[in-house]
N, C-alpha and C positions, 0 to 999 in steps of 0.2 A: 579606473576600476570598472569593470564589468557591473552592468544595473539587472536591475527584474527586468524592466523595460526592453535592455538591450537584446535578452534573451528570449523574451517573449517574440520578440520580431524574427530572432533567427528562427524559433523554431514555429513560428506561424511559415512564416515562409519555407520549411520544408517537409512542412505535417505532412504530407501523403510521400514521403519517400521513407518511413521507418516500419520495420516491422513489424506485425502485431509481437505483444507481448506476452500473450497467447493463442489458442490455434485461431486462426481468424473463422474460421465456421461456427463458432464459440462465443463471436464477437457482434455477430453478424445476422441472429436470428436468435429468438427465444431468450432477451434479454428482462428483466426484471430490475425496476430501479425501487434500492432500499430505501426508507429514511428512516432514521434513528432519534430524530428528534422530539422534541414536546409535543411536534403538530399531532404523532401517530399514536394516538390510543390506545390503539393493541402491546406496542413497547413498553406504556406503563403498568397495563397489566402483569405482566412479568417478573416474577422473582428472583430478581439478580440476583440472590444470594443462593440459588439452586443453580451447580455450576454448568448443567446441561441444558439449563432451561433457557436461553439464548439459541442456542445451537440447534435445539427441537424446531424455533419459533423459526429460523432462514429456513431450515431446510424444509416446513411446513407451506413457507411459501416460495418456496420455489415450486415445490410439486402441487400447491392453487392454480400459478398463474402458467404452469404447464412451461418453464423455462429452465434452460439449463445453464445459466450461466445469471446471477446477479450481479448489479455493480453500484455506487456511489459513493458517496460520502465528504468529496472533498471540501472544504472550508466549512462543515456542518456539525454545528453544536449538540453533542451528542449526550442521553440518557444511560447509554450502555455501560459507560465505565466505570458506575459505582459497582460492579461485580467483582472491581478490584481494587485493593488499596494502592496498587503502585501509581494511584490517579490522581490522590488526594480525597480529601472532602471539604463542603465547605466552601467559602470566597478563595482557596488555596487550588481544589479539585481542576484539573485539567479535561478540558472538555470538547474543547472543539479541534478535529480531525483534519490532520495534514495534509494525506496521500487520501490515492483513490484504493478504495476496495471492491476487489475483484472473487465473486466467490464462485467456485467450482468444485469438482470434485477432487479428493484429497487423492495425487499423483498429478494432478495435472501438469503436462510441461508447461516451462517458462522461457521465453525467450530475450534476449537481449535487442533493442527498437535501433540499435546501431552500434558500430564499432567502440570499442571500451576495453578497461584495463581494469582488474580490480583495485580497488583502493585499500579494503578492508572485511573481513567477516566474523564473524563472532553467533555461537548459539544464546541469544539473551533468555536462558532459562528462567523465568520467573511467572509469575500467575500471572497471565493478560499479558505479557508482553511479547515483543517479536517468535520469539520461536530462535530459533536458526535463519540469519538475517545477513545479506550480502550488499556493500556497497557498490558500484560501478561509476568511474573516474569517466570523463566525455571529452573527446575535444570536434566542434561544431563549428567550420570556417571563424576561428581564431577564438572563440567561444568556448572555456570549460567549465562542466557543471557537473552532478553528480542523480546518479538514481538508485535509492533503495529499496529493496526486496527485502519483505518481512512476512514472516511465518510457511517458512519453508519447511521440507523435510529435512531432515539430520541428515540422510545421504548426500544432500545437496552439496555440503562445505566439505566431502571427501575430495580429496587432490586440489583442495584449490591451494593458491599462496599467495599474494601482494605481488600487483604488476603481472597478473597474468593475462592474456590476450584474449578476449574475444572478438570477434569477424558481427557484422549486424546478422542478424536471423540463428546465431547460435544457440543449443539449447543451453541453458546456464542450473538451471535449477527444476523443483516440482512443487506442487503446492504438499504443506504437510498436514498429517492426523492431527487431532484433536489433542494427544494427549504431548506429540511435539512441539506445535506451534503455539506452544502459549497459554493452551487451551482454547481455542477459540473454532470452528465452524472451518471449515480447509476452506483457505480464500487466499488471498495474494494483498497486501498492503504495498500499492506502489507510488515513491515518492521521490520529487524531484526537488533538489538543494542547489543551491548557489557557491556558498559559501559553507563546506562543510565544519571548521572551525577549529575544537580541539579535538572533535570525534572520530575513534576507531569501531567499526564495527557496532555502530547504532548512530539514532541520531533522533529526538524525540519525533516521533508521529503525533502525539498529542499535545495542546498547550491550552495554558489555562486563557479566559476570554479576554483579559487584561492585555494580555501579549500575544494576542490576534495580529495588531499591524507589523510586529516584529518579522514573527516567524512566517506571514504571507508574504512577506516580502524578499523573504529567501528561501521558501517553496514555493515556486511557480507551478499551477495547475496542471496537473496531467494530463488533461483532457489532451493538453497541446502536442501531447505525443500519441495517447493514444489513439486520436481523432474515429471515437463512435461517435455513432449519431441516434443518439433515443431520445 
């Protein structure tokens, strides 16, 4: 059976041959790194329960720190999700974040970081969650793994079907509106799995801190493909 480990090794060893995931000029200057956590005081200022009041606050700092592109979040215990119940509350409440988030402007393309099939897609219409959300099947010198795409546009899952082909550097998708993706701020949720399990067409991004070592352990860090450097 294939490990985190194992994976982690193929894909250190061929991080600078994938393509960005999105336009790399995007990647590559004018970055801003979120945090979402306890540390940041300004996030608990916020009333989660006003559904734009999140989405005011990214995009306020992105136009602060003069950048066009945000990103973080991976293994980060986050405040944001009480704006929805699909998260829980309470010692039950799911909190700490899967994938990396990538936030841009709502159209942005998305590309595929290398050759791939789709597995699955699904729009997960629900408050706070994916949006219109795409899996992608991987095979990486004997190696397969899996990466999801979450809160896309609705156009995005036009013409797709199970076992379609993508080529590395294809465009696959676009980031979506606010009122598609979930509701959430146009951003890119992108997530690397192992072992995708019973899942068609989603696959949780969030888990509660209890089941932290579970779910790290079969989502391996993004970073490892999208190799920025902030």
């Amino acid at each position: 059976m294939k490990t985190k480990l194992d994976l982690i090794h193929i894909l250190t060893t061929n991080r600078t041959s994938f393509h960005p995931v999105i336009a790399d000029n995007l990647l590559t200057s004018g970055i801003h790194v979120f945090d979402f956590t306890e540390n940041n005081n300004d996030i608990k200022q916020i009333d989660l329960s006003d559904k734009m009041a999140y989405s005011r606050y990214v995009e306020n700092e992105l136009q602060k720190f003069g950048a066009q592109t945000g990103i973080g979040g991976y293994n980060e215990d986050r405040l944001i999700y009480k704006r929805s119940e699909l998260f829980g509350s309470g010692e039950e409440a799911r909190s700490v974040h899967l994938g990396l988030d990538i936030w841009s402007g709502q159209g942005t393309d998305i590309f595929t970081p290398l050759d791939a099939t789709v597995h699955s897609f699904r729009n997960n219409d629900n408050h706070g969650d994916y949006g219109p959300t795409i899996i992608l099947k991987h095979h990486l010198e004997g190696h397969v793994f899996y990466s999801l795409f979450g809160h896309l546009s609705a156009d995005s899952l036009i013409n797709l079907y199970e076992g379609k082909n993508f080529a590395k550097g294809d465009k696959i998708a676009r980031m979506g509106t606010y009122d598609e993706n979930g509701h959430w701020p146009p951003h890119l949720h992108f997530q690397l799995i192992i072992d995708m399990e019973d899942y068609t067409g989603d696959y949780p991004g969030v888990c509660k801190p209890a089941d932290r070592p579970y779910y790290l352990a079969n989502c391996p860090d993004p970073h490892l493909i999208m190799n920025i450097n902030y």
